[in-house]
C-alpha positions, 0 to 999 in steps of 0.5 A: 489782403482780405478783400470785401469780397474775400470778406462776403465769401466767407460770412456765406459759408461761416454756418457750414464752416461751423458746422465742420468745426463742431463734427471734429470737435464731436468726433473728439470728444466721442474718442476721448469720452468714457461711456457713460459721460457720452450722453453729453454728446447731444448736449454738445452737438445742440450747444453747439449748433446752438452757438452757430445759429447766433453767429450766422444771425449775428455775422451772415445776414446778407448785405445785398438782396442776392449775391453770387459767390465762390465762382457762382456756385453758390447764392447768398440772398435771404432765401438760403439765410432764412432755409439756413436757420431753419435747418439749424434750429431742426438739427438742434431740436433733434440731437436733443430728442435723440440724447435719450434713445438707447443706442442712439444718443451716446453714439458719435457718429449718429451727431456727425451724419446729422451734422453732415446732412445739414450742411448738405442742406445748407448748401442745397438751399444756396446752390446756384449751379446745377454740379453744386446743387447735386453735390449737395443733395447727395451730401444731404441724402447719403448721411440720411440713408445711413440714418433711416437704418441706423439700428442695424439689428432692428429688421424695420430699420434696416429695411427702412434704410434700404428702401430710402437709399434704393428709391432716393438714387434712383430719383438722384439719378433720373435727376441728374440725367435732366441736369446733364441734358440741361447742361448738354443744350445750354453750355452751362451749369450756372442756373443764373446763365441758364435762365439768360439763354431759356429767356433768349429762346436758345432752349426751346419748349419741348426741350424744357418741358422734358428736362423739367420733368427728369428734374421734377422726378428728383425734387418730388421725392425730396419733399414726398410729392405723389407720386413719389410719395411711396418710401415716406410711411416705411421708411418714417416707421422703421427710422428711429424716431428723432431721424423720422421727424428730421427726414420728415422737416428740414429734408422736406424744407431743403427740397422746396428750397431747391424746387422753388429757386430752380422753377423760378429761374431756369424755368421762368420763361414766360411760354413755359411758365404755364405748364409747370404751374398745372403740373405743380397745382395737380401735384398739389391736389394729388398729395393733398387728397390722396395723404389725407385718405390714406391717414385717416385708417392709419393705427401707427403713429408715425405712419399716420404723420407720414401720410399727414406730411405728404398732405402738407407738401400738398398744401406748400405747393400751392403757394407755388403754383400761386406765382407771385412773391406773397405764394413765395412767402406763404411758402416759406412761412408755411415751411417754418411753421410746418418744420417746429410743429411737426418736430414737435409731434415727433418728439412727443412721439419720441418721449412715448417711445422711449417709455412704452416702446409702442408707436401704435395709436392704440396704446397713446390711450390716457396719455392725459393721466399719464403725462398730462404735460406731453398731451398738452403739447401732443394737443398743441402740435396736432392742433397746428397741424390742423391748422387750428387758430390761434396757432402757427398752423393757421397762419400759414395755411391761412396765408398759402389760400389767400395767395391761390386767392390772390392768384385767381386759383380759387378752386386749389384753394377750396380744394385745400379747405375741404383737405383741411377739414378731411385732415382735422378728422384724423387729428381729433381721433388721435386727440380722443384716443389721448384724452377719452380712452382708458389703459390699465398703465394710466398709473404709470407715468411718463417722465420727460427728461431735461433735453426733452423739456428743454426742446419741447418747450421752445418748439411749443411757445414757437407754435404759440408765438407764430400764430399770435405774433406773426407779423416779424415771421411773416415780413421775414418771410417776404424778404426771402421771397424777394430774393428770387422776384 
């Protein structure tokens, strides 16, 4: 008899059962295809990521605000929906830019690691329990090492590889070291338990405190907080472009994800509140302050996107140090807007690279005259990374000030002001670089293949509509917050 309940346990996992399918049917396919029909790997991979999008739309909205499914080990409210989509429509967006890259895109295991890693994404923004949630992060991290270092001729990306495998187990482990002395003086590994026993006073401060920052090790280097920032530019320089822009997006929204349901459930209880919140708001200043600097001498792009990412984790903190349901919201709606305009960029990066073979700033010289299509989009991406109306960067930058407002932490959000400013600098000179400066390949064009046009032009009339139109996105964005108030 297939139950209500057999019924719910299924529309909450249907995206990773999906996404299970479609890494058999890749596999297939990259066996049974002649070389040169292997490009259609990518067009595979996105169409199908694309058909399980609009079924976990169609099929895997949550009937109730939060239920707990298979055992309690995992949550199925609109928080982990929203995060679920999100990571969908990056994985897609990425197996298009990657289509194009030499001894990248007619590859068929790189599309099932990144197939793997999402679902391990998936599932860490539902987990709620701690086995669950590191099983998950492994999941999501192990394919991605392998990513990092994909080019195995290619020093910078073995390297590149190496040090993201060295640092992200390390950090797993000290990390796992909280979670098996928060189960050790609880009894459980259920969050949702755990929080019961932290309200009732059987988990004492001290004890929290310390487990928190174990934990805090493991969830900083999953969203390049400092000072765990430091893999991020050597590892986004040597990664392949494509795996650049995804570790820098959907892995970064995976870690708030967990960061924030954990901090507001295990750690809710109102004695420790206070002390996570300073730890958060000084992170916040931290990584703001120091990633901007550290941009502004940057002469690689990509090096340059991975300090402004770590600025941009800054500023998502401070929604939640914010501590209500509309810093929850900001962050979410900043963490949408964050993932689709810095794909954007990377792929505007990815397009250049392909052609020139060059990530230096210095050579996106007369970009303008040599695609003026890609420099408008680059224009758009950078702008909106700056925070510039009327795009979807405004907004959320907008709605995370006003909830530190809101919250009587004005100087975090003047703090966030001034870093606003301090990041459009380094932007423009980019945009100079593009728009000013001449280059004796001016005349040589760069053509933008059907993938990339295809991917670039649905991330850039995002940007457009989630500034402009912001509404929809923003009341979706408080349904989530919901989930954990």
């Amino acid at each position: 008899m297939f139950s209500s309940i057999d019924s719910n346990m299924v529309r909450a996992i249907l995206p990773e059962i999906g996404l299970v399918v479609l890494g058999l049917v890749v596999l297939v396919y990259d066996l049974a295809a002649r070389q040169e029909a292997k490009r259609g790997l990518g067009w595979l991979t996105a169409g199908g990521i694309a058909v399980i999008f609009i079924l976990t739309l169609l099929f895997s909205r949550p009937i109730e605000q939060s239920m707990s499914l298979w055992g309690g080990m995992l949550r199925h409210d609109w928080l982990s929906f929203s995060f679920t989509l999100l990571f969908l429509f990056g994985a897609a967006a990425t197996s298009l830019f990657a289509m194009e890259i030499k001894d990248l895109g007619q590859r068929g295991e790189f599309y099932l690691l990144l197939l793997v890693s999402t679902m391990g994404m998936m599932l860490m923004a539902s987990s709620a329990n701690l086995v669950m949630l590191f099983l998950a992060v492994e999941t999501t991290s192990i394919p991605l090492y392998i990513l990092a270092g994909f080019y195995k001729l290619d020093n910078k990306s073995t390297e590149s590889g190496f040090k993201y495998f060295l640092f992200g187990a390390m950090t797993s482990a000290v990390m796992l070291y909280g979670f098996s002395l928060i189960f050790g003086f609880t009894g459980t590994t259920d969050i949702y338990e755990i929080t019961k026993l932290v309200n009732t006073g059987q988990f004492s401060l001290p004890l929290a405190i310390g487990t928190l920052i174990l934990v805090m090790v493991g969830f900083g280097f999953k969203v390049s907080v400092v000072p765990f920032h430091f893999w991020a530019p050597d590892v986004y320089e040597g990664a392949p472009t494509p795996v650049a822009g995804f570790l820098s997006t959907a892995s970064k929204a995976a870690g708030f994800a967990v960061l924030m349901r954990v901090l507001l459930t295990v750690y809710a209880d109102p004695e420790i509140i206070p002390y996570w919140v300073i730890v958060v708001a000084a992170l916040s200043v931290f990584s703001m302050t120091l990633g901007n600097a550290l941009a502004i001498p940057q002469k690689n792009i990509k090096r340059l996107l991975a300090y402004s990412s770590i600025a941009h984790a800054g500023y998502a903190l401070i929604g939640i140090a914010s501590l209500s349901a509309l810093g929850i919201a900001s962050v979410v709606l900043y963490l949408v807007v964050y993932v689709i305009t810095n794909l954007t960029a990377f792929g505007v990066v990815a397009a250049f690279w392909r052609v020139s073979g060059s990530d230096e700033i210095a050579d996106y010289a007369a970009l303008s005259r040599r695609s003026p299509t890609l420099a408008i989009i680059f224009l758009v991406a950078l702008l909106s990374l700056a925070g510039m109306p009327p795009l979807g960067g405004f907004v959320a930058k907008f709605f995370v000030f006003a909830a530190a407002v809101n919250a009587g932490l004005i100087w975090l959000a003047i703090i966030g002001v001034l870093n606003a400013i301090v990041g459009l600098y380094y932007y423009l000179v980019v945009l100079k670089v593009v728009y000013l400066f001449r280059s004796e390949e001016e005349d040589q064009p760069i053509p933008l293949t059907r993938p990339y046009v295809l991917a670039l032009a649905v991330l850039t009339i995002s940007i457009i509509l989630l500034g402009t139109l912001f509404g929809p996105w923003a009341e979706w964005s408080s349904r989530a917050a919901a989930a954990l108030f």
